[in-house]
C-alpha positions in Angstrom: -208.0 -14.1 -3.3 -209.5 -12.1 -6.0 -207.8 -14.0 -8.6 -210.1 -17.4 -7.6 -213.1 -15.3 -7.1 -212.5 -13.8 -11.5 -210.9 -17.3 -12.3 -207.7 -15.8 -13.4 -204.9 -18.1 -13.1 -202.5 -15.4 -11.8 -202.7 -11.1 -11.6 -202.6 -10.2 -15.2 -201.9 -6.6 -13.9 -198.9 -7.8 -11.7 -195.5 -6.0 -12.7 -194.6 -9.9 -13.2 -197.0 -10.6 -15.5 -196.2 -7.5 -17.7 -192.9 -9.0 -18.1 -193.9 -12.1 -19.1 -196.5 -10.8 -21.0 -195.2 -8.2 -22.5 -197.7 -5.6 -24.4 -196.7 -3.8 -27.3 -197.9 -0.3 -27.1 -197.2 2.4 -30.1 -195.0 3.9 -27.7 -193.5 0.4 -27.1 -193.0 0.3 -31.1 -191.8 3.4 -31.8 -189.1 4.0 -29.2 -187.9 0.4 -29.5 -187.4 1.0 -33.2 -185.4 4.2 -32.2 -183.4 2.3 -29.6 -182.1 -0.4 -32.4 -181.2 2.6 -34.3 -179.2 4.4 -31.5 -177.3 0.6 -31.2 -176.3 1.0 -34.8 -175.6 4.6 -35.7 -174.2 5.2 -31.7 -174.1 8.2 -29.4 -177.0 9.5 -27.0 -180.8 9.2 -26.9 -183.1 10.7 -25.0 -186.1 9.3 -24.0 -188.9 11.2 -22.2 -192.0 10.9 -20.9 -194.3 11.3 -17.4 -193.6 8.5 -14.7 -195.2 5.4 -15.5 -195.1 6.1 -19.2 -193.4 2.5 -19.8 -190.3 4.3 -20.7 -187.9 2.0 -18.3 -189.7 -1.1 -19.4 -189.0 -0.7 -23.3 -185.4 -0.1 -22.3 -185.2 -3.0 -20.1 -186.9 -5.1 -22.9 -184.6 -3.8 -24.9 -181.6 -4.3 -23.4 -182.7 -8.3 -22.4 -181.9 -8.8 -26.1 -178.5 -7.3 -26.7 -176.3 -9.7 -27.3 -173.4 -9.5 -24.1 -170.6 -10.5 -25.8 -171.2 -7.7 -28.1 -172.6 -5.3 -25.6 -172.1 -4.1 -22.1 -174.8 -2.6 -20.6 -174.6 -0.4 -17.8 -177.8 0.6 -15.7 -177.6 3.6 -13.6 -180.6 4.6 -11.5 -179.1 6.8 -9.1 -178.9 10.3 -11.0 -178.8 12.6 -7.7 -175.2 12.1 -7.4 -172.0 14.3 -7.2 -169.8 14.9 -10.1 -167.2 12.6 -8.3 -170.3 10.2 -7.4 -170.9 9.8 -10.6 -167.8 9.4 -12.2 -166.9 6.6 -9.3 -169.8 4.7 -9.7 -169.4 5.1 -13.5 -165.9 3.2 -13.3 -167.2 0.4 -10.7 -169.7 -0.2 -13.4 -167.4 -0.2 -16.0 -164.8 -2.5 -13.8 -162.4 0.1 -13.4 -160.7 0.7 -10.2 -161.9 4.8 -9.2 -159.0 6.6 -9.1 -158.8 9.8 -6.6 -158.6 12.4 -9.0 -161.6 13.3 -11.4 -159.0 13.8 -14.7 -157.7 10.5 -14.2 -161.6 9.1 -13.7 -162.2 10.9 -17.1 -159.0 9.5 -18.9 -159.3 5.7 -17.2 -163.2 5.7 -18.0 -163.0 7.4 -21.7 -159.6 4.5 -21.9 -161.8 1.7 -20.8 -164.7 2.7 -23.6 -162.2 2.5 -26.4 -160.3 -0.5 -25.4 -163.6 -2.5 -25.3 -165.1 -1.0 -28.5 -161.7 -1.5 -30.5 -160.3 -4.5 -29.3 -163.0 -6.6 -28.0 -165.5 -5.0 -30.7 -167.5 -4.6 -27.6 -170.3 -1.4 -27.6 -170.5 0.2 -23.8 -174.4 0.9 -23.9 -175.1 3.5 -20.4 -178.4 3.9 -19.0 -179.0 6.9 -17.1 -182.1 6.4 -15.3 -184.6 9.5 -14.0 -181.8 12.1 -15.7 -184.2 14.6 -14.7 -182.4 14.6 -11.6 -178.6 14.8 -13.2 -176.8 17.7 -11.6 -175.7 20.3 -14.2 -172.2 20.1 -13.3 -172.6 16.2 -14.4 -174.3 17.1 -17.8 -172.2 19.4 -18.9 -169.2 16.9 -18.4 -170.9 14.2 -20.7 -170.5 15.9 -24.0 -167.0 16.0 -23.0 -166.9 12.2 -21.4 -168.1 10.8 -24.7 -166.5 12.8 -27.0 -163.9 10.6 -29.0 -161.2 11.3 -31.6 -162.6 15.2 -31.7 -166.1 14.5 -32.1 -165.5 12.6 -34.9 -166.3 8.9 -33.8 -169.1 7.4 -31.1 -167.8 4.3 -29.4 -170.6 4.5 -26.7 -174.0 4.5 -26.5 -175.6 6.3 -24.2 -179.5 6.5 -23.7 -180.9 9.5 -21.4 -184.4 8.5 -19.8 -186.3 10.9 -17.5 -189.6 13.1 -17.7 -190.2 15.9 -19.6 -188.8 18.3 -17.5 -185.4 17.2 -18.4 -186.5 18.2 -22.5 -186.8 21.7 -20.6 -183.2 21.3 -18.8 -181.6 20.6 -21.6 -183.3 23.5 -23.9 -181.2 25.3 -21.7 -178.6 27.4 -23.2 -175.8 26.1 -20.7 -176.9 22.6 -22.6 -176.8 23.4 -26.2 -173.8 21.5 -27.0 -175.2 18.1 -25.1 -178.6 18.9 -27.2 -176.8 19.3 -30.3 -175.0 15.6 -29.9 -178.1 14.3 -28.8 -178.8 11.7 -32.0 -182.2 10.4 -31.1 -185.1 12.0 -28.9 -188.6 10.1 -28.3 -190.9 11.4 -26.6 -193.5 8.6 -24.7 -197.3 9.9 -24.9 -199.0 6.6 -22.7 -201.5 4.4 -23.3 -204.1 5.9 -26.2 -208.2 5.4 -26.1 -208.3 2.6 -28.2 -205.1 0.8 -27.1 -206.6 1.0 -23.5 -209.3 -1.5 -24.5 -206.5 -3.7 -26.6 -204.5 -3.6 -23.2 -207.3 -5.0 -20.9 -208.1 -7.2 -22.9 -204.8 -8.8 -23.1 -203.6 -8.8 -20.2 -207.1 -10.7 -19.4 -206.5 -13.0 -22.1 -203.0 -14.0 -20.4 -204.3 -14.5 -17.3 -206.9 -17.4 -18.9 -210.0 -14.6 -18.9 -211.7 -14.2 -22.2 -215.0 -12.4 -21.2 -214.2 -8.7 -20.1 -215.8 -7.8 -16.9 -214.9 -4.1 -17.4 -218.1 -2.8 -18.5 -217.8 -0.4 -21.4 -218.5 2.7 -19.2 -216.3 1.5 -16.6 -213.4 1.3 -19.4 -214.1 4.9 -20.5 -214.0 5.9 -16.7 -210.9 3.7 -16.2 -209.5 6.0 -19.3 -210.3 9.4 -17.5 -208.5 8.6 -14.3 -205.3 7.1 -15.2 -203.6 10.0 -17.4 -202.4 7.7 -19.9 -200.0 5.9 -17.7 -199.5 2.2 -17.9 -198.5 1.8 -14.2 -201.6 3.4 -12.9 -204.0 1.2 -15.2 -202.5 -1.3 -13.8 -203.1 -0.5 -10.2 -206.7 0.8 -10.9 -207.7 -2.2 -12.9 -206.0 -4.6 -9.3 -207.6 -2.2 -7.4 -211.0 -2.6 -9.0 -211.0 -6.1 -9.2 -210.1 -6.5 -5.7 -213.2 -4.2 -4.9 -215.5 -6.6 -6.9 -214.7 -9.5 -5.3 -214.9 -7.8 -1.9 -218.4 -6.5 -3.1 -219.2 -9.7 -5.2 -220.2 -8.6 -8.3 -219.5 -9.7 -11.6 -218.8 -6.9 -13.6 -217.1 -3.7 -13.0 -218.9 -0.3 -13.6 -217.5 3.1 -13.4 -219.0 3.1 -9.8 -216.0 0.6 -8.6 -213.4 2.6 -10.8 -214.2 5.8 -8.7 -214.2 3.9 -5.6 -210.4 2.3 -6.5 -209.3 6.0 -8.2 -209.8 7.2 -4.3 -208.1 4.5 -2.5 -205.1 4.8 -4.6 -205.0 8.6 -5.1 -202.9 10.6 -2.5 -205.2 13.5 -2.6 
């Protein structure tokens, strides 16, 4: 096992260990500081970004520490739905029983959001994973789902996360009223130079490594093939460490990054 060969005491580059480890990237910072604004002020956020970004991460993390007797959190991944789909699933989540109708989804969902927010003081927070996908019949019904009292009060907060082509759906003018009640908008930009060698580093440091074997020029290379995005650091850096133990080396040079950038890449 490469792990033995490195004396790690478990994959620092696992998706377990980034949850126990957590890193905290600027983009890490800076949407997670939007996303405790969003639970205060209410409404919808978006949050954008290429896949692998680390966008669902900060949302998860950020969810882990709502409080649930103060917050219901709903996480919906499956965005290529049907209108009727989507408003069934919506109301299973919400533990209301889908009627057959789509008015009386609307009315028991939109019921269900003010009954917990005014007398439970509870906050329904929805997650609508890979909205990029969202069909525009089901977009244009959420400025209408979550509009309350007319327009005048959120009770809900609902947080948008998909890549950027769903900033270009919603530029749309068929969208301008959903863009216009959109409250926050963040958009992720991946791992930066610098934080790329903070980011090795820790995730070495976790794993009880404290000497680097990523040589310098091997970091830089590392940099070039993984277009910013967490996820595929991760699986380049596995990828590279399983090649030097199968090679037996003790340090990593760009050499092994272009060897793991092939095995990984589909093309």
């Amino acid at each position: 096992m490469f792990t033995t060969y490195w004396e790690m005491q478990f994959n620092p580059f696992s998706k377990s260990a980034a949850g126990e480890h957590p890193f905290e990237s600027e983009d890490f910072k800076q949407a997670t500081a939007r996303l405790d604004h969003l639970r205060e002020i209410k409404g919808i956020g978006l949050f954008t970004g290429l896949s692998g970004s680390g966008k669902t991460y900060t949302i998860k993390k950020f969810t882990e520490f709502l409080n649930p007797s103060l917050y219901k959190t709903l996480y919906m991944p499956l965005s290529t739905l049907t209108v009727m789909e989507f408003y069934r699933a919506l109301a299973l989540e919400m533990g209301v029983v889908p009627a057959f109708k789509k008015i009386d989804l609307f009315r028991n969902i939109q019921e269900r959001i003010l009954s917990l927010s005014r007398d439970k003081r509870v906050t329904t927070v929805i997650i609508l994973d890979e909205s990029q996908y969202l069909h525009t019949k089901i977009l244009n019904d959420l400025k209408i789902l979550f509009n309350f009292e007319m327009d005048s009060q959120n009770h809900a907060v609902v947080i948008l996360s998909g890549q950027p082509t769903l900033n270009n759906t919603l530029n749309m003018h068929v969208h301008e009223a959903l863009a216009q009640r959109i409250v926050i908008n963040y958009t992720f930009n991946g791992l930066s130079r610098s934080e790329l060698d903070d980011y090795i580093g820790s995730r070495l440091k976790a794993c009880g490594v404290h000497e680097n074997m990523f040589a310098p020029n091997a970091l830089e290379a590392l940099w070039g093939c993984s277009g910013n995005s967490p996820r595929v650091v991760n699986s380049l850096a596995e990828k590279c460490l399983h090649i030097g133990f199968q090679q037996k080396v003790r340090s990593i040079d760009p050499e092994i990054v272009m060897l793991a950038n092939s095995e990984i890449s589909l093309v």
